[in-house]
The first five atom37 places (N, CA, C, CB, O) and aatype in JSON, in Angstrom:
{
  "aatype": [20, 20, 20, 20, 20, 20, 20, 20, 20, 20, 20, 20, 20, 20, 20, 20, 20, 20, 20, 20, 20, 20, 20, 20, 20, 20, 20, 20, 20, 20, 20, 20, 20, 20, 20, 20, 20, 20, 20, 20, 20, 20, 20, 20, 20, 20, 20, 20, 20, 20, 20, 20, 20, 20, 20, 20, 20, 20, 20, 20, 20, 20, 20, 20, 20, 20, 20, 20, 20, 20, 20, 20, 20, 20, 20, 20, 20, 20, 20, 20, 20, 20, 20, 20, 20, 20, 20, 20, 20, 20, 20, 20, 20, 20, 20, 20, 20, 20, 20, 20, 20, 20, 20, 20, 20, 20, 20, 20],
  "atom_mask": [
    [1, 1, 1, 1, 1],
    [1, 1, 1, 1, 1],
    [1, 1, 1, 1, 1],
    [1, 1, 1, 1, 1],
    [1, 1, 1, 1, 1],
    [1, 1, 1, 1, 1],
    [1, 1, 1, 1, 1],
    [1, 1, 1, 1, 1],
    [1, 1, 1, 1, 1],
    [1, 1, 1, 1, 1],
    [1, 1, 1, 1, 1],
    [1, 1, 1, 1, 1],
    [1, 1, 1, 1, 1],
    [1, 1, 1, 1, 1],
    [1, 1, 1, 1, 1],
    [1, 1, 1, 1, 1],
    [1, 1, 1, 1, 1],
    [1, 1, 1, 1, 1],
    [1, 1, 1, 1, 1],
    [1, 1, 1, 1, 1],
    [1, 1, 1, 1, 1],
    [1, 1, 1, 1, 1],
    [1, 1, 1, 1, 1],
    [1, 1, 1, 1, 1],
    [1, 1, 1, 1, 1],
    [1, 1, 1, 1, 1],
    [1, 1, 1, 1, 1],
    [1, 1, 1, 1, 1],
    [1, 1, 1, 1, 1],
    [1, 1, 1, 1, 1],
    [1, 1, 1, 1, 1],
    [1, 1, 1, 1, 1],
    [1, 1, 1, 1, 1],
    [1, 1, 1, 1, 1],
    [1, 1, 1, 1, 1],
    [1, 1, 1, 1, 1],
    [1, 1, 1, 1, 1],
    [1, 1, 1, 1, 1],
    [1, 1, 1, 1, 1],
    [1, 1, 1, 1, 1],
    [1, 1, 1, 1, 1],
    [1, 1, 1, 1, 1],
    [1, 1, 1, 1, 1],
    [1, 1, 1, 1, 1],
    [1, 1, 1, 1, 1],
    [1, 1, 1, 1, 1],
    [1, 1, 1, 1, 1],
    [1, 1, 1, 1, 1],
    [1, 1, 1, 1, 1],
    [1, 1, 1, 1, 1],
    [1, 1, 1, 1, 1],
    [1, 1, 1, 1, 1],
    [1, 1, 1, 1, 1],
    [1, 1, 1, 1, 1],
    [1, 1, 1, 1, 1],
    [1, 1, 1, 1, 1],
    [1, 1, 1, 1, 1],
    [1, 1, 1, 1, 1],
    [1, 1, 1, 1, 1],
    [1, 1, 1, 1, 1],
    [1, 1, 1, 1, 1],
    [1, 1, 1, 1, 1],
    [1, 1, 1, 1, 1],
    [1, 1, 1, 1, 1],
    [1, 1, 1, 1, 1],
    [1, 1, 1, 1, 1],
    [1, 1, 1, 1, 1],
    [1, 1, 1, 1, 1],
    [1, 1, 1, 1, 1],
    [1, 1, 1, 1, 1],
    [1, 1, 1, 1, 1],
    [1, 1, 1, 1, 1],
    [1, 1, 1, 1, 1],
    [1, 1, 1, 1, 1],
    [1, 1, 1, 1, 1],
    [1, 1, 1, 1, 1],
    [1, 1, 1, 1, 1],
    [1, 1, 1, 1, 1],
    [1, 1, 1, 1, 1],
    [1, 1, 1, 1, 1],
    [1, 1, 1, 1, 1],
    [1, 1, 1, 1, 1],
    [1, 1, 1, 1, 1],
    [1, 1, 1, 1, 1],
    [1, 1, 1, 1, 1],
    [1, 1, 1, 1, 1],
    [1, 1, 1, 1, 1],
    [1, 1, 1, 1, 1],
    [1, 1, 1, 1, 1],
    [1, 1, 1, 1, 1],
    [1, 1, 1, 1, 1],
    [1, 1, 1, 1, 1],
    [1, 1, 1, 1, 1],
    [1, 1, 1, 1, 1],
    [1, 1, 1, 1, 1],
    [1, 1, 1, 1, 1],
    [1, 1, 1, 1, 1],
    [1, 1, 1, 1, 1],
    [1, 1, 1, 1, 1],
    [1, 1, 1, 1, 1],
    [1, 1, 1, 1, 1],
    [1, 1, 1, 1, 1],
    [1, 1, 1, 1, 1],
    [1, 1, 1, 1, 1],
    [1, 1, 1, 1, 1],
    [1, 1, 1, 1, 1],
    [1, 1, 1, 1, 1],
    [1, 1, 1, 1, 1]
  ],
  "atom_positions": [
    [[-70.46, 262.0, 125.07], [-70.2, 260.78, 124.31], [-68.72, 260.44, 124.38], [-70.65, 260.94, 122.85], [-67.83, 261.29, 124.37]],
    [[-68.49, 258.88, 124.47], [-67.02, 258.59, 124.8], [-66.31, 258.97, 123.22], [-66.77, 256.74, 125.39], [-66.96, 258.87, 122.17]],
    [[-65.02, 259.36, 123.28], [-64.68, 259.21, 122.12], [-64.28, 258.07, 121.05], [-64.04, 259.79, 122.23], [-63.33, 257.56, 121.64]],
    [[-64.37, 257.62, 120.27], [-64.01, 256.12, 119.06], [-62.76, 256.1, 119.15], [-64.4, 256.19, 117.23], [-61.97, 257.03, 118.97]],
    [[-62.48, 254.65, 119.52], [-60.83, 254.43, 119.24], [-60.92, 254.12, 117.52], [-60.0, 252.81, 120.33], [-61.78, 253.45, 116.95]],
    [[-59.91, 254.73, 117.0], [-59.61, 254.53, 115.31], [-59.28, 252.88, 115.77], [-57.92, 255.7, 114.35], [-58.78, 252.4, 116.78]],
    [[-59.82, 252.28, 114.54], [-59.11, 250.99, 114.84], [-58.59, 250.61, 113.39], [-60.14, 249.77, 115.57], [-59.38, 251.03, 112.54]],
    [[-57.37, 249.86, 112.79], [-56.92, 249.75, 111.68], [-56.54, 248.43, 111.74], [-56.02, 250.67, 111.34], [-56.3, 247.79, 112.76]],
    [[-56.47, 247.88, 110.06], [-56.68, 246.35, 109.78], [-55.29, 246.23, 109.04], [-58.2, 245.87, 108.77], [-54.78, 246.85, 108.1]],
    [[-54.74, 244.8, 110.11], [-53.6, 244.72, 109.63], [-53.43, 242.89, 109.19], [-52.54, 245.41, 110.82], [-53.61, 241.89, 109.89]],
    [[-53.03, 243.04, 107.74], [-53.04, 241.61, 107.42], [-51.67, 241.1, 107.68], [-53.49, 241.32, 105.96], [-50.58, 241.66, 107.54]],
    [[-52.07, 239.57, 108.18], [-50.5, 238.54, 108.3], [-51.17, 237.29, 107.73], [-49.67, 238.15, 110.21], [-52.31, 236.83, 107.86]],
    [[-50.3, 236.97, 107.19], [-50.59, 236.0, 106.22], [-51.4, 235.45, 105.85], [-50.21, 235.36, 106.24], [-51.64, 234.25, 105.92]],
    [[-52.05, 236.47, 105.29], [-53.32, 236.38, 104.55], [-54.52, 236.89, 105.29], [-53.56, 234.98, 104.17], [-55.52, 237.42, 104.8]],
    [[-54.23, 236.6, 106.7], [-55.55, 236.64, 107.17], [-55.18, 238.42, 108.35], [-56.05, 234.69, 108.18], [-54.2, 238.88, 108.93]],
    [[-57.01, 238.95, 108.1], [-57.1, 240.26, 108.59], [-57.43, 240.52, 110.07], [-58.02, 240.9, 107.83], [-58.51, 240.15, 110.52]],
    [[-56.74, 241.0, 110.63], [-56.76, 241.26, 112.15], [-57.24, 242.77, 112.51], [-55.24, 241.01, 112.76], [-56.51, 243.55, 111.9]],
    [[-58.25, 243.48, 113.31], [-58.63, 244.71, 113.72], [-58.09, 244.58, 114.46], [-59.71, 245.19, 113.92], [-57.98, 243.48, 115.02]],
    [[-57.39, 245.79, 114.87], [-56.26, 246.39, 115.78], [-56.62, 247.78, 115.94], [-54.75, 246.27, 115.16], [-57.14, 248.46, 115.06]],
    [[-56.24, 248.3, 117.41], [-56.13, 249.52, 117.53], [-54.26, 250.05, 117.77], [-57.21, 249.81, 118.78], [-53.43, 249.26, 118.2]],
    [[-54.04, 251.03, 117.5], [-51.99, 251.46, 117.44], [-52.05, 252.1, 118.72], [-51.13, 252.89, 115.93], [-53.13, 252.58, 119.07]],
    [[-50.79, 252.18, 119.65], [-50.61, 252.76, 120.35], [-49.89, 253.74, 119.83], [-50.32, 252.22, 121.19], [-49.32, 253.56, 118.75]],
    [[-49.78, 255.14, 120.66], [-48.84, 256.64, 120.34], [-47.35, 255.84, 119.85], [-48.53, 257.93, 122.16], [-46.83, 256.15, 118.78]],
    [[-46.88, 255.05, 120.54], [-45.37, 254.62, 120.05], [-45.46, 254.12, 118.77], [-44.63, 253.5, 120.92], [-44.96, 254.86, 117.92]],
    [[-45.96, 253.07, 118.34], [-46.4, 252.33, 116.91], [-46.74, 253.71, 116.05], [-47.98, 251.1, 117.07], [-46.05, 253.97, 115.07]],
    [[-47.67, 254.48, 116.38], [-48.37, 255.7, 115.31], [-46.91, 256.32, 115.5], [-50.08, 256.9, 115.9], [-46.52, 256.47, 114.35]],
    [[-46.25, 256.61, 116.08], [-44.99, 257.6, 116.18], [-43.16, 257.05, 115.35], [-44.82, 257.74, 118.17], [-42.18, 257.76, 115.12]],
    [[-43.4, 255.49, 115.09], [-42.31, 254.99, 114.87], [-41.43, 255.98, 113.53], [-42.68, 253.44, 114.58], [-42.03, 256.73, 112.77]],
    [[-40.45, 255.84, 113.51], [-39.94, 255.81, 111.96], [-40.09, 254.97, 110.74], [-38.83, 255.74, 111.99], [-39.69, 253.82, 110.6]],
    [[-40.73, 255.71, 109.87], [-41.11, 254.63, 108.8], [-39.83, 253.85, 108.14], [-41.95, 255.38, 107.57], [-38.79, 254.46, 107.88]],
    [[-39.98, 252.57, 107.91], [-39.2, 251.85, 107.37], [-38.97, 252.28, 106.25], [-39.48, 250.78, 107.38], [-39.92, 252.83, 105.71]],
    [[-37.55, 252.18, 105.4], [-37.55, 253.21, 103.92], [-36.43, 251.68, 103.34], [-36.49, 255.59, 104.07], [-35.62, 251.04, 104.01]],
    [[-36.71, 251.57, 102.33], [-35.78, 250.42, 101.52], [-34.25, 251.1, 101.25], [-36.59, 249.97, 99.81], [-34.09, 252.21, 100.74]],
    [[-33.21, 250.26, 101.68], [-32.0, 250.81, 101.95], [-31.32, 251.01, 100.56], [-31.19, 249.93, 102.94], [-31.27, 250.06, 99.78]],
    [[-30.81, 252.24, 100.22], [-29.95, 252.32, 98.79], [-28.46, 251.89, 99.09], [-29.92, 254.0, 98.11], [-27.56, 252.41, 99.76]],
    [[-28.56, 250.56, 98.23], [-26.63, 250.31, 98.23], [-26.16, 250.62, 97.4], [-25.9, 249.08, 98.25], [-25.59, 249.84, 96.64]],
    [[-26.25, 252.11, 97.21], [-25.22, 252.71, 96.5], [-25.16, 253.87, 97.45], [-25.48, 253.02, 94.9], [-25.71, 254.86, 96.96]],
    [[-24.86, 253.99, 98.19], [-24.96, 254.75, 99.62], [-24.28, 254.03, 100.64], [-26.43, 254.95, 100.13], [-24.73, 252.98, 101.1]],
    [[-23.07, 254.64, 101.06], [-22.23, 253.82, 102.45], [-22.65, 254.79, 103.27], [-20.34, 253.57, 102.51], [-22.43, 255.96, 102.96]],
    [[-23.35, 254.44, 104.52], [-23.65, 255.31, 105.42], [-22.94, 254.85, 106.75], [-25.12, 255.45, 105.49], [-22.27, 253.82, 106.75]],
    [[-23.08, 255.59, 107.82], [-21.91, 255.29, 109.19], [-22.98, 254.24, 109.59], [-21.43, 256.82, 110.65], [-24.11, 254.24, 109.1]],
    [[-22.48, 253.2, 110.66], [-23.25, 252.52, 111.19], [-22.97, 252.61, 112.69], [-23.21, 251.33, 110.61], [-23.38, 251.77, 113.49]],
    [[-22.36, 253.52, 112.95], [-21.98, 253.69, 113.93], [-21.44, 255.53, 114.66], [-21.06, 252.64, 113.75], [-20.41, 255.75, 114.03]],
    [[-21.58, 256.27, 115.21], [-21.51, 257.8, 115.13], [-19.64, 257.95, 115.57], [-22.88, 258.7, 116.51], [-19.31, 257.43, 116.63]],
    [[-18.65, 258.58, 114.79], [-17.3, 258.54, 115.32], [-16.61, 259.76, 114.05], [-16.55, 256.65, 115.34], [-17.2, 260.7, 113.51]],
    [[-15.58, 259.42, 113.92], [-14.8, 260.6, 113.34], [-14.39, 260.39, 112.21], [-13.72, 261.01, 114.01], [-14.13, 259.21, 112.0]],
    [[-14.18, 261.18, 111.24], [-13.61, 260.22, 110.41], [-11.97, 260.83, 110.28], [-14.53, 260.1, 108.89], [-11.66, 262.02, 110.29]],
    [[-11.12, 259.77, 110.16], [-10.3, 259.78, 110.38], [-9.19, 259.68, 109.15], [-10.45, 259.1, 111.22], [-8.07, 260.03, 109.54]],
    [[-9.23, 259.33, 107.86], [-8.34, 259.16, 106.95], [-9.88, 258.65, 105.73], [-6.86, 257.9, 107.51], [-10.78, 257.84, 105.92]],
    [[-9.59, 259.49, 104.65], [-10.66, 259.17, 103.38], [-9.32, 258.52, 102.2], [-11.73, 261.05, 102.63], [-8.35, 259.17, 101.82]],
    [[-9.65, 257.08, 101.83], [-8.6, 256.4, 100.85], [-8.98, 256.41, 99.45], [-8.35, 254.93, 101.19], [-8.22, 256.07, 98.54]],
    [[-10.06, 256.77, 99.31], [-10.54, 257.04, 97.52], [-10.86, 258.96, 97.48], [-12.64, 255.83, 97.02], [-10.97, 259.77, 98.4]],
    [[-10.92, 259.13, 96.01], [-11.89, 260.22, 95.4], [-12.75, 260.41, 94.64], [-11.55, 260.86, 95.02], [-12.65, 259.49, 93.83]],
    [[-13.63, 261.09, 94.35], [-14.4, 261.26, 93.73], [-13.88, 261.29, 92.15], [-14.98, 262.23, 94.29], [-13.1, 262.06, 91.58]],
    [[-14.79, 259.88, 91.58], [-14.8, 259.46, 90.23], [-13.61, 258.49, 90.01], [-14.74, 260.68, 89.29], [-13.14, 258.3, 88.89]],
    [[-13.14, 257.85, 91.18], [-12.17, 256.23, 91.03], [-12.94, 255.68, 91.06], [-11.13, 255.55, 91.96], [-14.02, 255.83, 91.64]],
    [[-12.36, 254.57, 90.14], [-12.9, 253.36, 90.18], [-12.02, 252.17, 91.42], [-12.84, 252.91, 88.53], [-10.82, 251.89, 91.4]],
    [[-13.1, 251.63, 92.43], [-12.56, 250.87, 92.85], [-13.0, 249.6, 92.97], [-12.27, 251.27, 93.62], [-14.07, 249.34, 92.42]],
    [[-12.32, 248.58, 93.66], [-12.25, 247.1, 93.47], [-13.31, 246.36, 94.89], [-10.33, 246.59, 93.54], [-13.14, 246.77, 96.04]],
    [[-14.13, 245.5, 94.64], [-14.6, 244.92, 95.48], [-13.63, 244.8, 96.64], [-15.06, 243.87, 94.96], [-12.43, 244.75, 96.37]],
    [[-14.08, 244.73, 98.11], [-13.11, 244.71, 99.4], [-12.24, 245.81, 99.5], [-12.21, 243.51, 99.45], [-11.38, 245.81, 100.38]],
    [[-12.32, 246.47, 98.96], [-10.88, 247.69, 98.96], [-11.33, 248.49, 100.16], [-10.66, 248.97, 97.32], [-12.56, 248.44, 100.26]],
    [[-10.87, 249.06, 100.92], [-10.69, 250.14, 101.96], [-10.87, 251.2, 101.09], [-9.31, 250.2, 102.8], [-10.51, 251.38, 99.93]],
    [[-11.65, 252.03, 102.1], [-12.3, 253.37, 101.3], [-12.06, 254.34, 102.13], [-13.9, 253.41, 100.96], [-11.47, 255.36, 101.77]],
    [[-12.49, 254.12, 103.38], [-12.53, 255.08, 104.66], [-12.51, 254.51, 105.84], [-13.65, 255.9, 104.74], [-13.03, 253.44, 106.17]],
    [[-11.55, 255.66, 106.83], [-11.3, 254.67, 108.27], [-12.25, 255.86, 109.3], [-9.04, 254.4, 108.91], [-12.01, 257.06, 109.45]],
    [[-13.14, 255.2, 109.77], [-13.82, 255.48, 110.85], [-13.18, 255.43, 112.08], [-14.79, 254.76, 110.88], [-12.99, 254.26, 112.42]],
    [[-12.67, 256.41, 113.04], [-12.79, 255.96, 114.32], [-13.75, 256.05, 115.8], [-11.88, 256.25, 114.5], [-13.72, 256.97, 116.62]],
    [[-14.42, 255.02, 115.82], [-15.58, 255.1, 116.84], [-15.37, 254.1, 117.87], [-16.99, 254.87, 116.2], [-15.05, 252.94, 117.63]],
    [[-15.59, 254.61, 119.14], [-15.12, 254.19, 120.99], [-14.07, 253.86, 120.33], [-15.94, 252.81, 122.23], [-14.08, 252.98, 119.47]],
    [[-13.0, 254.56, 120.68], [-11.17, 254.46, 120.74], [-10.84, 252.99, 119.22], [-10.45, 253.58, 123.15], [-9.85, 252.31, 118.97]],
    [[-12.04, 253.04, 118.65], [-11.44, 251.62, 117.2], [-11.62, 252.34, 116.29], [-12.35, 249.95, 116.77], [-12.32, 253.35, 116.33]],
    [[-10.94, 251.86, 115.17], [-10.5, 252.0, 113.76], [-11.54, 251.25, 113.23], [-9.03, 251.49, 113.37], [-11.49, 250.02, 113.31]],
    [[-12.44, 251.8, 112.7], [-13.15, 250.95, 111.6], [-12.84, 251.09, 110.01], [-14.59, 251.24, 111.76], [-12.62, 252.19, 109.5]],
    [[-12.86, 249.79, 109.21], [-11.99, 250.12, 108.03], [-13.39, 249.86, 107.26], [-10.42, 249.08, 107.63], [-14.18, 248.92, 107.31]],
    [[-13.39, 251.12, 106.48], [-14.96, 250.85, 105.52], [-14.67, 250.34, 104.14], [-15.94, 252.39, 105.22], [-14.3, 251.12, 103.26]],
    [[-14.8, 249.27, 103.96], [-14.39, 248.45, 102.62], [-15.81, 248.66, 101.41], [-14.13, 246.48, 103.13], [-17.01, 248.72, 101.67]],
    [[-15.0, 248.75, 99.89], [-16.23, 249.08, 99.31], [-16.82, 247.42, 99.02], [-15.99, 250.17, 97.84], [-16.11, 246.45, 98.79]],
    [[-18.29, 247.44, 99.1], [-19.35, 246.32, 98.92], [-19.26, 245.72, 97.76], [-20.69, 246.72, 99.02], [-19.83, 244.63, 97.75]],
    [[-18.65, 246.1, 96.57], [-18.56, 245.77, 95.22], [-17.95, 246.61, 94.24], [-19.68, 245.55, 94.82], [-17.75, 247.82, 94.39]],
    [[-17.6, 245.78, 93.01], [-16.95, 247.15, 92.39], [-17.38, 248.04, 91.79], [-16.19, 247.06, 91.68], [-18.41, 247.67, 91.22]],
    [[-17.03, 249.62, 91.48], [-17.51, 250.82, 91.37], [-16.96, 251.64, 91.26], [-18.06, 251.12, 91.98], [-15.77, 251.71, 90.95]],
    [[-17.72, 252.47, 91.5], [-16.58, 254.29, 90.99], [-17.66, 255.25, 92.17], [-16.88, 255.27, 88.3], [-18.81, 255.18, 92.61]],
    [[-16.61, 256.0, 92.28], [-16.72, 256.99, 93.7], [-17.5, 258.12, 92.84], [-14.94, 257.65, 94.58], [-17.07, 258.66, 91.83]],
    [[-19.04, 258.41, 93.59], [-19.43, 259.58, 92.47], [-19.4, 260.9, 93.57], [-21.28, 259.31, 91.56], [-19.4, 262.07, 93.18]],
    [[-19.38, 260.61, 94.62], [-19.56, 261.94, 95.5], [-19.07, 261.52, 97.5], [-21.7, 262.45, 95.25], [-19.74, 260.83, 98.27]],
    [[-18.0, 262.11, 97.75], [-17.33, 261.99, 99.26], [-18.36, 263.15, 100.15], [-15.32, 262.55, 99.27], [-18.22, 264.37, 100.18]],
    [[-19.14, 262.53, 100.66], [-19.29, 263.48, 101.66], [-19.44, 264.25, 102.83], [-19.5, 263.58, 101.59], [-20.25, 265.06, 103.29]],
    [[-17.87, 263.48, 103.32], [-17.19, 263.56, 104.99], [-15.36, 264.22, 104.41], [-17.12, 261.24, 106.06], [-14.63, 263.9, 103.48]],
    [[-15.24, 265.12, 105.41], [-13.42, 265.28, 105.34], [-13.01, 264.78, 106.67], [-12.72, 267.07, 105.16], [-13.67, 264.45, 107.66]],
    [[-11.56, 264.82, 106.41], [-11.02, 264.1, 107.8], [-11.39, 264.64, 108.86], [-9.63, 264.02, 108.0], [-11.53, 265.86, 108.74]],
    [[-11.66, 264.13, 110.15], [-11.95, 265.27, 111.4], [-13.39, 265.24, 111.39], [-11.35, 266.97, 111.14], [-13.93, 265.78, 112.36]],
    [[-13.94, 264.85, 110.71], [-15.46, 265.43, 110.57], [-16.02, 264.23, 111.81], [-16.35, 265.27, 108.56], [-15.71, 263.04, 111.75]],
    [[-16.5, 264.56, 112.41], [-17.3, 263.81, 113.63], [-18.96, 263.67, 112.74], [-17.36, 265.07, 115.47], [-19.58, 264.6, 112.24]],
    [[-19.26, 262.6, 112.75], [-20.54, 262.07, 112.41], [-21.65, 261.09, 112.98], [-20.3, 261.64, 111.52], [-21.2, 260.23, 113.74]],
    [[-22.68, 261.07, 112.81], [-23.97, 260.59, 114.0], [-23.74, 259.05, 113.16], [-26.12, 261.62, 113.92], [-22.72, 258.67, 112.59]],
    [[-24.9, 258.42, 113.29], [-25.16, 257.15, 112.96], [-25.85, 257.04, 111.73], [-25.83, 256.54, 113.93], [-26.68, 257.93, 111.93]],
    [[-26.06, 256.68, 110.8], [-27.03, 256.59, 109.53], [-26.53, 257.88, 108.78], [-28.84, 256.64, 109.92], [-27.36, 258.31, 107.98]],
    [[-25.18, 258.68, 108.87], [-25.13, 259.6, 108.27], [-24.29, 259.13, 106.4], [-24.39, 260.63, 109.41], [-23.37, 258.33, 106.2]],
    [[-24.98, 259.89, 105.47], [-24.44, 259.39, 104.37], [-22.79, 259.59, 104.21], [-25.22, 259.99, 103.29], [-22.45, 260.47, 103.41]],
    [[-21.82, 258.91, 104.84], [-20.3, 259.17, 103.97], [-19.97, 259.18, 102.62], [-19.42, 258.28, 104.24], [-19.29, 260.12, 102.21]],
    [[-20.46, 258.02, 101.63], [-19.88, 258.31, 100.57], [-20.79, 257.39, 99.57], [-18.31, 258.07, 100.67], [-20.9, 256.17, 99.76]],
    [[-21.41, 258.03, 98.56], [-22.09, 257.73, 96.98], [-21.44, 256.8, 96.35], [-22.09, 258.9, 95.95], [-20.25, 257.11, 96.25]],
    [[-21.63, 256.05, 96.01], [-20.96, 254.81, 94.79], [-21.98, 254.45, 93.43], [-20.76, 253.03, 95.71], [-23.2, 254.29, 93.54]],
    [[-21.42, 254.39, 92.45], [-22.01, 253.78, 91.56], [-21.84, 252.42, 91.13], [-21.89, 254.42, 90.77], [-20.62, 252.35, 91.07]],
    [[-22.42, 250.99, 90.7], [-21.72, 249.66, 90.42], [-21.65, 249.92, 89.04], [-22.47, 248.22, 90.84], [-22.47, 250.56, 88.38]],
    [[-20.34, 249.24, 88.53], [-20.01, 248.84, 87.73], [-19.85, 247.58, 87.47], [-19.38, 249.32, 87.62], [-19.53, 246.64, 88.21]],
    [[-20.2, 247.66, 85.95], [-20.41, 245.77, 85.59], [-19.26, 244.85, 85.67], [-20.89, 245.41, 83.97], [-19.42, 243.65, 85.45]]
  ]
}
């Protein structure tokens, strides 16, 4: 007997479509909702100079940390204002892509 392709039902707008997944689709990384209170690298490089510490409060736009990735300076500005709850890169530290650098909390 041949074997059953699984087949799974995927709705778009509104309306239900039978589908079968290929190994790549069944294999992807699941999508996860991004925490912005989390600065993560967006890019894999070194880090090169850390400008806050743990438990400042800092100011919307402020420089926090300088990344350097392919021979540039990236200047990591904080997203809003806050207080530093946890650093967790030192200078020198070489880091991948999506890696967590540094915890923030917002303040009102």
């Amino acid at each position: 007997m041949a074997e059953q392709e699984k087949t799974q039902i995927i709705i778009v707008h509104s309306a239900k479509y039978q589908t079968t997944y290929n190994k790549k689709y069944e294999n992807r990384k699941v999508w996860a909702e991004p925490n912005f209170n989390h600065i993560n690298s967006y890019i894999p490089g070194t880090v090169i100079d850390i400008l806050v510490k743990e438990g400042q409060k800092v100011a919307s736009g402020q420089s926090i940390l300088i990344l350097e990735a392919m021979k540039m300076l990236n200047d990591i500005k904080m997203p809003f204002k806050g207080k530093i709850v946890k650093v967790y890169v030192e200078i020198g530290q070489k880091i991948p892509k999506n890696f967590l650098m540094i915890e923030i909390e917002p303040l009102d």
